[in-house]
C-alpha positions as CSV (number, residue, x, y, z in Angstrom):
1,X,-3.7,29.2,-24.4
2,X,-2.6,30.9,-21.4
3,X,-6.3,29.7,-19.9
4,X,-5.3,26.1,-20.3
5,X,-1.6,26.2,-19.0
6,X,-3.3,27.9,-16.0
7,X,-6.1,25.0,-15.6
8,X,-3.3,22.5,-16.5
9,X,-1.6,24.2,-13.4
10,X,-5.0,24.2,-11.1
11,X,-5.7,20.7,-11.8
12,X,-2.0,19.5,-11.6
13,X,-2.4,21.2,-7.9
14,X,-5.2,19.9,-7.0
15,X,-3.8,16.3,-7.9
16,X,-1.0,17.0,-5.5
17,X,-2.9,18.2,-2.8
18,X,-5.1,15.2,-2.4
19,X,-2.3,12.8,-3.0
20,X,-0.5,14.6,-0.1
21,X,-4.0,14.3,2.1
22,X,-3.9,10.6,0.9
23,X,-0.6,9.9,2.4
24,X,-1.1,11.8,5.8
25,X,-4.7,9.8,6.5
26,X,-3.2,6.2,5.9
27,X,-1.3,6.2,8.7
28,X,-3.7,6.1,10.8
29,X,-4.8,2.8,9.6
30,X,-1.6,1.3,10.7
31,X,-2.1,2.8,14.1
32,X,-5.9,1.4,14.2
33,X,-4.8,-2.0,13.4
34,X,-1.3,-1.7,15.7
35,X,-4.3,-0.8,19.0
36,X,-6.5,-4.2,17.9
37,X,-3.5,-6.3,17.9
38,X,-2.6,-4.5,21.5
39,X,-5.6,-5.6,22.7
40,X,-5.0,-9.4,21.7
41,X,-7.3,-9.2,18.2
42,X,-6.2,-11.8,15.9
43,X,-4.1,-10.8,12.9
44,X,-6.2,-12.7,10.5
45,X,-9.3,-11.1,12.3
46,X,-7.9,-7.4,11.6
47,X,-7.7,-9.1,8.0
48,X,-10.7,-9.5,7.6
49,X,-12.1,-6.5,9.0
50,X,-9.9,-4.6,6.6
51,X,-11.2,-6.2,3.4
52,X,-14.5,-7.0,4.1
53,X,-15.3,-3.5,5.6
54,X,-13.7,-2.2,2.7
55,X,-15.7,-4.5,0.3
56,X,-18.6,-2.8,2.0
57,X,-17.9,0.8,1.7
58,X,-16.2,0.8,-2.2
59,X,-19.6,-1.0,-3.2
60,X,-21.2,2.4,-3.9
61,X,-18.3,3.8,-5.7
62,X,-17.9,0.8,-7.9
63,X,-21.5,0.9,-8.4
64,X,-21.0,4.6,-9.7
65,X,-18.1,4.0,-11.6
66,X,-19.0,1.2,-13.4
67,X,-22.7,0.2,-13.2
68,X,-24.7,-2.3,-11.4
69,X,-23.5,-5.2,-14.0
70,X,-19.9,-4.2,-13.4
71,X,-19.9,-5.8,-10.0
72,X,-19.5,-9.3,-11.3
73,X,-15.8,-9.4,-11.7
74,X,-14.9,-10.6,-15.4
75,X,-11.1,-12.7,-14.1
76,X,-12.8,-14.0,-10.8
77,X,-9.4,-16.3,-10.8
78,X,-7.0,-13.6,-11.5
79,X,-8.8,-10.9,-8.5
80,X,-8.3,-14.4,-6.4
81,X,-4.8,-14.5,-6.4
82,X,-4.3,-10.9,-6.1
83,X,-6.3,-10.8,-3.0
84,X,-4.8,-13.6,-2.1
85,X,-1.4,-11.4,-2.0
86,X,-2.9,-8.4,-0.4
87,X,-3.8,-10.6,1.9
88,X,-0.5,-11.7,2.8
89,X,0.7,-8.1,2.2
90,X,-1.7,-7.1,5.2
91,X,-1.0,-9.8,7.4
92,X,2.5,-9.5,7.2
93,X,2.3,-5.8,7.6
94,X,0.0,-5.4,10.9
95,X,1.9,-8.9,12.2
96,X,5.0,-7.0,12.0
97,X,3.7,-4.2,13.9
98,X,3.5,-6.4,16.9
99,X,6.8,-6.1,16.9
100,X,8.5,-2.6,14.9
101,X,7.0,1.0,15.9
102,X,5.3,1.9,12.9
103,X,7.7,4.2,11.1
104,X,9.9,1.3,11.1
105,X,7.7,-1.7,9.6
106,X,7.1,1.2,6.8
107,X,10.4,2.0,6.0
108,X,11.4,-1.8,5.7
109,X,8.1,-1.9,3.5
110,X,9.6,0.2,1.2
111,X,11.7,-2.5,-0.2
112,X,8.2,-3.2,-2.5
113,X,9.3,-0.9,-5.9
114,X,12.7,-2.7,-6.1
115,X,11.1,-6.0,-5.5
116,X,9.0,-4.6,-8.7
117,X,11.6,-3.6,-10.5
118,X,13.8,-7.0,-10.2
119,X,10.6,-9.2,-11.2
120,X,8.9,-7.0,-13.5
121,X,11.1,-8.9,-16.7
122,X,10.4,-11.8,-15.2
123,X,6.3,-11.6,-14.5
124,X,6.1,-8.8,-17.4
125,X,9.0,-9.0,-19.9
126,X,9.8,-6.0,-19.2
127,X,13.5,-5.0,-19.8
128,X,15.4,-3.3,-16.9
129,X,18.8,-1.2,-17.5
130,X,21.4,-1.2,-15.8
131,X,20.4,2.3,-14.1
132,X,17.3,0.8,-12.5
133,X,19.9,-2.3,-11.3
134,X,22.3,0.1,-10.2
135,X,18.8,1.9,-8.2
136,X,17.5,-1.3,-7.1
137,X,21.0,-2.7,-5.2
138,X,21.5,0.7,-3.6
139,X,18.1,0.6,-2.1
140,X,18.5,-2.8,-0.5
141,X,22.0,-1.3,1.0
142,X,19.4,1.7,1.9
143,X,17.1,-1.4,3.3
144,X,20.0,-3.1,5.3
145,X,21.1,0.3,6.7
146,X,17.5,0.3,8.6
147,X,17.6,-3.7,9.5
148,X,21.9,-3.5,10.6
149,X,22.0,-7.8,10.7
150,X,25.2,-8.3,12.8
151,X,24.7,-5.2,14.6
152,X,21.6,-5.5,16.3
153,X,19.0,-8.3,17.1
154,X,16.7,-9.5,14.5
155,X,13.3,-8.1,15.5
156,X,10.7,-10.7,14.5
157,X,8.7,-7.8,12.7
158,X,12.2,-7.4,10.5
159,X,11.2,-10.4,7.8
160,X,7.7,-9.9,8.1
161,X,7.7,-6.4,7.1
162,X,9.8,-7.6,4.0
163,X,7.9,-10.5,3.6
164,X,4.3,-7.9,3.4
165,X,6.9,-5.7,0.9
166,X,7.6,-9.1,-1.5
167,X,3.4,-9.7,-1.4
168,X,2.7,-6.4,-2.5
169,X,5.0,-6.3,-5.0
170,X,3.6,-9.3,-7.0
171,X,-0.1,-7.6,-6.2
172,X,0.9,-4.6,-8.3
173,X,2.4,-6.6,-10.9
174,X,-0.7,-8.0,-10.9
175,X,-2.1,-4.9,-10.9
176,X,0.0,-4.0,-13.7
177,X,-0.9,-7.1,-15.5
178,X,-4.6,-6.5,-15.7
179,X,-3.9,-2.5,-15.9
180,X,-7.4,-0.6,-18.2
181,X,-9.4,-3.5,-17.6
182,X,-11.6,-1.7,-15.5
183,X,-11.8,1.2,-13.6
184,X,-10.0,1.6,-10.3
185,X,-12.4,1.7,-7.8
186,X,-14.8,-1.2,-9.8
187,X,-10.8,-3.3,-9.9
188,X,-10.2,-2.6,-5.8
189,X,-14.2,-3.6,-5.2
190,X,-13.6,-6.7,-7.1
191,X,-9.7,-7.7,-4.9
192,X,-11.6,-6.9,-1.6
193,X,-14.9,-8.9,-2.5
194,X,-12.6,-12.1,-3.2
195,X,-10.1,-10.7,0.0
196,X,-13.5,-11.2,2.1
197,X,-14.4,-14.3,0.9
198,X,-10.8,-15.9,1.3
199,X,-10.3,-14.2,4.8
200,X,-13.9,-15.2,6.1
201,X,-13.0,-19.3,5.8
202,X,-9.8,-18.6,7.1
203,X,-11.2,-16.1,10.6
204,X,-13.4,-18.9,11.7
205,X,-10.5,-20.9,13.0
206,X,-9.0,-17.4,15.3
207,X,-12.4,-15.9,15.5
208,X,-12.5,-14.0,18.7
209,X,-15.9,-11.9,20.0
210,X,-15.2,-8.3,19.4
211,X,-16.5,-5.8,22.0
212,X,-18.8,-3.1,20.8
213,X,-15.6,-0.6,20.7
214,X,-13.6,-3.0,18.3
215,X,-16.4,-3.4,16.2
216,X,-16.0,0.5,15.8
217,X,-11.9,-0.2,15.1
218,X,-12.9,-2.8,12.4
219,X,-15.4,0.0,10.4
220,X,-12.8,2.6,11.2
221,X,-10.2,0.7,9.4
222,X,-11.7,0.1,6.5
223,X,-13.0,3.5,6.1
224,X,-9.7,5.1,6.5
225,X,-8.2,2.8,3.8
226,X,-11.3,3.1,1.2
227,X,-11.3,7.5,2.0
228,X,-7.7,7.2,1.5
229,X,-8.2,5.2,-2.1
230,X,-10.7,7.5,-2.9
231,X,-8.3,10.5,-2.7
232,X,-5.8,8.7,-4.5
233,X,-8.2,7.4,-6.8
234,X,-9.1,11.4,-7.2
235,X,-5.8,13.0,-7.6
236,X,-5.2,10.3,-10.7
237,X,-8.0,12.3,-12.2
238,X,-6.5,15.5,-12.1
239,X,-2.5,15.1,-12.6
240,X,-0.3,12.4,-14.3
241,X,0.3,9.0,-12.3
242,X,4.2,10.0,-12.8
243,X,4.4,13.4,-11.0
244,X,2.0,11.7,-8.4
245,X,3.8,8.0,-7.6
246,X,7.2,9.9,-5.6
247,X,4.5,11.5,-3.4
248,X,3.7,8.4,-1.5
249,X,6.8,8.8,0.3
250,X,5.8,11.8,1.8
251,X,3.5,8.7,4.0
252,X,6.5,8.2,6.3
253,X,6.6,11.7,7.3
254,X,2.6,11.3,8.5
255,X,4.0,7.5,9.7
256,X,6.4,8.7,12.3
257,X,4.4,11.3,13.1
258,X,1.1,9.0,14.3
259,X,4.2,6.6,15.6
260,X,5.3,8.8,17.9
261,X,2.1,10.7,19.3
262,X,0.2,7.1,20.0
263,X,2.7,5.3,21.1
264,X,5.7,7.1,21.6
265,X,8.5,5.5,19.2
266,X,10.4,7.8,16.8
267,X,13.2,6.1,14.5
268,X,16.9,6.2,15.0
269,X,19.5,8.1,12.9
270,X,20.2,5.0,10.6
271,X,16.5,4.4,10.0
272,X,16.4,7.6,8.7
273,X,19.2,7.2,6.5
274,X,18.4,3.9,4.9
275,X,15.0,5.2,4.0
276,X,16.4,8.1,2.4
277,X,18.5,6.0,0.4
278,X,15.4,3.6,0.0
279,X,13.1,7.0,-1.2
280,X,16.0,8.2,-3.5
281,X,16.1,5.0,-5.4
282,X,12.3,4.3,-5.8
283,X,11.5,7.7,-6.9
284,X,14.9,7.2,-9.6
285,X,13.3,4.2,-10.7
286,X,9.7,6.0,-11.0
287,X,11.4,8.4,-13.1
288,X,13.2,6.0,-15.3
289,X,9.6,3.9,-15.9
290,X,8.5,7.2,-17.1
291,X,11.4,7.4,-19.5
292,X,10.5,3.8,-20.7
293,X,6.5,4.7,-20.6
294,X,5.8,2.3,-18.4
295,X,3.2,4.1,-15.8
296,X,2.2,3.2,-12.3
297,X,-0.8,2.0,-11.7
298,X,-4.3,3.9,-11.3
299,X,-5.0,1.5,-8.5
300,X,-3.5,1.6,-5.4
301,X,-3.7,-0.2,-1.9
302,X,-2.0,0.0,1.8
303,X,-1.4,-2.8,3.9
């Protein structure tokens, strides 16, 4: 008895740690992408980079997961319109880092679990109480604390960051949706197979000749995203989705600090408030899911 607790504990550890590696390498794709759109690269270029790189480097883990004749996806429509949103979700996101630091697009991001919560009876029947309403208004006072309309300017990135928030919310109600179907490495394969397809007729109207160092940028972004998958993918297999989903907060602590080495922004006072607010109520809403059973899902992605 006392063996298992203590493997229960080791494993439950282990889940943590690589969740909390997880959250401090993705960053760095936001800083990858925030350089190539520095240097003039098209958005939709970036785009495609991002998912067809990707499709490229989860082949082998799909192939591992799920065999050779897994790689046929069995809802080619349904994959379709959920790359179709994390396309949108990763336009929107590395658009708006043309104009936020990139603390700040990710803390206006954050607005994705109550955009879950308020469709989720909608898209899923599911029923929300009044606690996770309560949750859900709070954190867009949390999200308006960050923007201040009235006080300050409207920065362009402002709506596009909630706009990539929105499009990655209906993704993992998607994700939701189609939730045991597969595995999660075989199910991300099979959304950046159809992301590649839909992004490469849509690149050849922007396409611009990378040089032989953004061709490294493209590979490096997709690598960071899939090794960062990978270790979420991992620390699902050793702990409970429900201990691990209120770690992916701990991302904004990695986010400001990439923001602020590469290019030197660090948030204000208010930023940092409204995201606490917007953390507090997202990881009150995790827990009341878990009351309800309703889990988060094995698969995840970043914009």
């Amino acid at each position: 008895m006392l063996l298992k607790i203590y493997t229960t504990q080791n494993h439950s550890l282990a889940g943590i740690a690589l969740m909390l590696a997880a959250m401090a390498i993705l960053p760095f794709l936001d800083v990858v992408a925030k350089f190539l759109g520095e240097q003039g690269m098209p958005v939709m270029q970036v785009v495609w980079a991002r998912m067809t790189f990707g499709c490229l480097l989860t082949l082998p883990f799909a192939v591992l997961q799920g065999g050779a004749n897994s790689l046929v996806p069995a809802m080619p429509v349904v994959h379709g319109f959920r790359a179709a949103f994390l396309i949108g979700a990763t336009g929107f996101f590395f658009w708006a880092l043309h104009y936020l630091p990139i603390a700040d697009t990710l803390a206006i991001f954050f607005v994705q679990p109550l955009v879950v919560t308020m469709l989720s009876p909608v898209v899923l029947g599911e029923k929300v109480g009044i606690q996770r309403w309560t949750a859900v208004v709070i954190g867009f006072i949390g999200t308006l604390i960050i923007i201040r309309p009235g006080f300050q300017e409207l920065n362009p990135g402002v709506p596009m960051a909630l706009a990539s928030g929105t499009s990655l919310a209906i993704y993992m109600l998607m994700t939701r949706k189609i939730a045991g179907s597969a595995g999660a490495m075989v199910t991300t394969f099979h959304t950046n197979l159809a992301g590649a397809v839909l992004t490469s007729l849509a690149v050849i109207f922007v396409w611009e000749p990378p040089s032989t160092g953004q061709w490294v940028l493209f590979v490096l972004l997709a690598f960071i995203a899939g090794f960062g998958h990978y270790l979420i993918v991992r620390a699902y297999d050793y702990s409970e989705a429900s201990l691990l989903a209120p770690l992916a907060y701990t991302e904004m602590i990695a986010a400001v600090a990439a923001g602020w080495w590469f290019f030197g922004d660090f948030p204000d006072l208010w930023t940092f408030i409204g995201v606490g607010i917007l953390i507090a109520c997202a990881i009150y809403i995790s827990i009341r899911e878990r009351v309800h059973n309703i889990p988060p899902p094995r698969e995840f992605e970043q914009p």
